[in-house]
C-alpha positions in Angstrom: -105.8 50.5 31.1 -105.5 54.2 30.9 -109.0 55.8 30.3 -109.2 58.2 27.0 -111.1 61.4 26.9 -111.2 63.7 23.5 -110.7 67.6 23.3 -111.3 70.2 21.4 -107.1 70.9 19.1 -108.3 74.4 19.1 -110.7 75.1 21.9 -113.3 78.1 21.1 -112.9 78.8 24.8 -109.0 80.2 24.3 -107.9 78.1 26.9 -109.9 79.5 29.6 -111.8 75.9 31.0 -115.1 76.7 29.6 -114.6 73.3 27.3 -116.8 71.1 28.6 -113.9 68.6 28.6 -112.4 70.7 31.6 -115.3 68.7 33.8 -113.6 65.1 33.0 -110.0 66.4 33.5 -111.2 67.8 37.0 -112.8 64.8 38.0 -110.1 62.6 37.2 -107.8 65.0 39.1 -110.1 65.0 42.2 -109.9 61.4 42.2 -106.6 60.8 41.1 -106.9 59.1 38.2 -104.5 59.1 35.1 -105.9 59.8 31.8 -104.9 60.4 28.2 -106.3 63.1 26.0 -106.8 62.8 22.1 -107.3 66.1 20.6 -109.4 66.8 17.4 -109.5 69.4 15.0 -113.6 70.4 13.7 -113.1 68.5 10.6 -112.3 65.3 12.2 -115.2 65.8 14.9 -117.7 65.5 12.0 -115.9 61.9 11.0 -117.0 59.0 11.0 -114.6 57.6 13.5 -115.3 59.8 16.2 -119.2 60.1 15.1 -119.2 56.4 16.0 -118.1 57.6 19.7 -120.5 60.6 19.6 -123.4 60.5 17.0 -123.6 64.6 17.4 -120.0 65.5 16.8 -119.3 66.8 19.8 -116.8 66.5 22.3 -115.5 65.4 25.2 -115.8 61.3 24.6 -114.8 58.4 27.0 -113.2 55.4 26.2 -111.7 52.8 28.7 -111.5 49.4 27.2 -114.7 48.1 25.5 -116.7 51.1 27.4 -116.9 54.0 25.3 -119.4 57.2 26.4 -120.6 60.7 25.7 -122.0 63.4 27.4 -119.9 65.4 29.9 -122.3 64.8 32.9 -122.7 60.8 32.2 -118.8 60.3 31.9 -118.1 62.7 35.3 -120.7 60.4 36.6 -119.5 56.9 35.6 -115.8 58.7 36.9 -117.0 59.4 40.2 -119.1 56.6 40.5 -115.7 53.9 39.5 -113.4 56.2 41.7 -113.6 57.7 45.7 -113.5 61.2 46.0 -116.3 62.6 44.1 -119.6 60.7 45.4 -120.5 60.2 49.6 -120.4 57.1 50.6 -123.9 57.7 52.7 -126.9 56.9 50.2 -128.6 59.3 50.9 -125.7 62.0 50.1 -124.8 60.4 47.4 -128.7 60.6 45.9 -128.5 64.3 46.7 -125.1 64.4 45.1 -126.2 63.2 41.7 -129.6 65.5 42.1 -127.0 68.4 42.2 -125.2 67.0 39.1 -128.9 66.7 37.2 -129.7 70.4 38.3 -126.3 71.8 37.3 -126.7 70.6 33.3 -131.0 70.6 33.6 -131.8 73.8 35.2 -128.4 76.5 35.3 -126.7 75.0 32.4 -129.5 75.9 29.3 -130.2 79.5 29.6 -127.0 80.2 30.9 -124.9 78.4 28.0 -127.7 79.8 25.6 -126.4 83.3 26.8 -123.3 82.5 25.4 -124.1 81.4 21.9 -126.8 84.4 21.9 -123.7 86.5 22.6 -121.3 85.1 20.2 -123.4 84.4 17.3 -126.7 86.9 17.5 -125.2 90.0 18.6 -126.2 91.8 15.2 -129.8 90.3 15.1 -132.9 92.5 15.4 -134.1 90.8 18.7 -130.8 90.3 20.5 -131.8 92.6 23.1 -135.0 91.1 23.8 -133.4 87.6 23.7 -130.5 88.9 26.6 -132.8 90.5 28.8 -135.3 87.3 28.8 -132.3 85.1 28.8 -130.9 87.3 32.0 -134.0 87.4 33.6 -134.2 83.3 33.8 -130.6 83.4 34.9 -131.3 85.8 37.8 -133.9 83.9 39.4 -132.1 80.4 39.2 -129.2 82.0 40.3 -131.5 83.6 43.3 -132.9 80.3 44.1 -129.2 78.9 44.3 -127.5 81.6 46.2 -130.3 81.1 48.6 -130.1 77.1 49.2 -125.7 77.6 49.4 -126.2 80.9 52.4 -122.8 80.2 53.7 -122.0 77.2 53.5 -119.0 76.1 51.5 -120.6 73.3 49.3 -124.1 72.8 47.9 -124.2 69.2 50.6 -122.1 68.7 53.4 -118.4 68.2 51.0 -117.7 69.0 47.8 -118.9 66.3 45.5 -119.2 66.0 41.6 -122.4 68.1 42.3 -120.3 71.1 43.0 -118.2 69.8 40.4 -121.0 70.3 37.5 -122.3 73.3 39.0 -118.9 75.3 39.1 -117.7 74.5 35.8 -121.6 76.0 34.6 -121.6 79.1 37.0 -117.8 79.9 35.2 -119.5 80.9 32.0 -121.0 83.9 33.8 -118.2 85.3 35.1 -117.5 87.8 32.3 -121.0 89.0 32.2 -121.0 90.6 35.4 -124.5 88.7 36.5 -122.5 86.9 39.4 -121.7 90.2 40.9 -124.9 90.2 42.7 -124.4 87.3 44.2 -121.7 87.3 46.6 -121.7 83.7 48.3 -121.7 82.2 44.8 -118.9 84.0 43.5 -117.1 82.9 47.0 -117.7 79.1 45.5 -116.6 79.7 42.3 -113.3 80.6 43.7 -113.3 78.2 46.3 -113.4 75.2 43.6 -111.0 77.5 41.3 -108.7 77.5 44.3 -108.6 73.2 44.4 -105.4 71.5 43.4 -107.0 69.7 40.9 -109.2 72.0 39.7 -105.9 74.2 38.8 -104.4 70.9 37.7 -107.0 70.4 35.4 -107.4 74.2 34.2 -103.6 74.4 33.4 -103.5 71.1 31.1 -106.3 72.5 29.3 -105.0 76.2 28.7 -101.4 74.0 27.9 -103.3 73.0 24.5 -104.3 76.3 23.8 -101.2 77.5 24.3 -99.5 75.3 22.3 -102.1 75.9 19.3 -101.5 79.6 19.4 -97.8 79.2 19.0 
């Protein structure tokens, strides 16, 4: 059975792989995997029918027979873990694989994805400023810590893994902002994963639905 993932009809991100359902498309790319996409509109992510799959209203979901998940991280998880390609097969690299996956979402991905709303929704607020420089400053130093621990090395562990995976698809939002141009080695990682096959698999069937929306 062909394993289901949910999308935004008309992604917020203007096709440009910022969705957070980008991560599952990758990661069955990397592995490849087939998968089948069901897009909703806003209204129908705040129905019950898909509130049953993700009490928040979110997306992306998962669904493959009687398994059915939420939460971008969980599902690239579960993906790797069913699927070569994503996870070492030494334990130990594969513990520090997943500790990469938890520090992705748990430590970059808050103040950097809280940059973005801040941007987007509190740009006429009396304390915006404030809020962006504190916001930047956070970002700076776990960016600092990060750009130290990768040096020159192509990967955050020995190969790529779903680590890099989570991490890359988080360091994206930033590219805009002009943060990353401080950083040299991370922007080089960035582009390495952009420069995948399935990473470009996976980016151009997500910018195909925007596409299609906007015409």
């Amino acid at each position: 059975m062909t394993a289901t993932i949910t999308a935004f009809e008309r992604s917020p991100d203007r096709g440009n792989g910022l969705a957070r359902d980008m991560r599952l498309r990758w990661a069955f790319e990397e592995v490849g995997q087939p998968y089948e996409v069901r897009l909703l509109s806003f209204e129908a992510m705040k129905e019950p029918a898909h509130l049953a799959l993700q009490p928040f209203g979110q997306i992306p979901t998962y669904e493959d027979g009687d398994l059915s998940l939420f939460e971008s991280g969980a599902i690239v998880l579960h993906i790797a873990e069913r699927h070569p390609g994503l996870l070492p097969d030494d334990a130990n690299a594969r513990a520090r694989a997943i500790m990469w996956m938890f520090a992705a979402l748990n430590t970059l991905e808050p103040p950097i994805f809280d940059r973005s709303l801040l941007t987007i929704l509190e740009r006429d607020r009396p304390w915006y400023e404030e809020r962006l420089n504190a916001l930047d400053e956070t970002i700076r130093k776990r960016l600092e810590n990060l750009s130290h621990h990768l040096g020159e090395a192509d990967w955050l562990d020995g190969a790529f893994s779903a680590g890099d995976l989570l991490m890359v698809t988080v360091l994206r939002r930033l590219q805009s902002s002009g943060i990353l141009n401080a950083y040299s080695n991370l922007a080089a990682y960035i582009a390495r994963a952009e420069a995948r096959p399935a990473y470009q698999r996976a980016f151009e069937a997500q910018r195909a639905v925007f596409t299609t929306a906007a015409g």
